[in-house]
N, C-alpha and C positions, 0 to 999 in steps of 0.2 A: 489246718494251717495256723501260724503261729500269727498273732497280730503283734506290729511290730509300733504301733502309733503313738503307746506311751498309756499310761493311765493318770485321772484326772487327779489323784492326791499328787502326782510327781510335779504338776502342773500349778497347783497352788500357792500360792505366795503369801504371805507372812502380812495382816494389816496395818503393821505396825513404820510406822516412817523411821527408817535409818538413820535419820539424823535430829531427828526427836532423840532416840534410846543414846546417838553419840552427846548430845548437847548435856543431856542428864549427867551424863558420866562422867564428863568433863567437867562439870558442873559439882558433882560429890567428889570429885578427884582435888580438885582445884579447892575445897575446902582445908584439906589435910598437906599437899604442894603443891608449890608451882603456883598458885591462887593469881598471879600479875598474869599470866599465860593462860593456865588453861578458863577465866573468867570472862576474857573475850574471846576465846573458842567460843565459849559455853553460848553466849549473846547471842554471838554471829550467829552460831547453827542453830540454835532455838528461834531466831527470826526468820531463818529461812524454812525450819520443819514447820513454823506457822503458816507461813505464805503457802506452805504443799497439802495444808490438813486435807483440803477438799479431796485431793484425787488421792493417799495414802491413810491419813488419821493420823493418828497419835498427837490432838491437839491437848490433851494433859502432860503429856511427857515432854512435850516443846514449849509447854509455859512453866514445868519444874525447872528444867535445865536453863531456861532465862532466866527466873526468879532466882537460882541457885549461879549461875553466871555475877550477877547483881550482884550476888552479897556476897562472892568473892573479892569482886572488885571493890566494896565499902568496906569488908574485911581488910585488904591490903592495902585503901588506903590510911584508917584506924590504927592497923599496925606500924605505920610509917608514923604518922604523927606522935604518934604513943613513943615511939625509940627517937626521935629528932626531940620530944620535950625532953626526954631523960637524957640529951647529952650524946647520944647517935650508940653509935653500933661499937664496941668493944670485941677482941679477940686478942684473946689469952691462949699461950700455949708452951706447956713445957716450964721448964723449973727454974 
């Protein structure tokens, strides 16, 4: 007879917290665009992949993706003051 119950690798799951590895990403994403957006993603889900470490882990990759949220958001605010002292935002186009 054939056992039909499953075997225990299919059964295993990954230790790693989901939104630990999303906070990260959002987090290195938001360095390069989007940084006003994806830097509070980044926050939020790293605050709350911390609040889960006990019952998933990934308490490294939910304090990158904060730390990495943070200096999105000190990034974009840098870049605002940096273009408002110079005189604001210019667009040139065409001849």
């Amino acid at each position: 007879m054939t056992n039909y119950s499953g075997s225990p690798m299919a059964t295993s799951r990954s230790g790693t917290n989901g939104l630990a590895v999303a906070s990260l990403v959002c987090g290195i994403v938001g360095l390069f665009f989007f940084n006003v957006v994806l830097g509070p993603v980044a926050i939020v889900l790293g605050a709350v992949a911390l609040r889960q470490v006990a019952a998933k882990g990934g308490a490294g990759l939910a304090k990158a993706g904060l730390i990495l949220g943070i200096v999105d958001v000190v990034l974009f605010i840098v870049l605002m003051l940096v273009a408002a002292s110079s005189g604001g935002f210019s667009w040139y186009v065409g001849g």
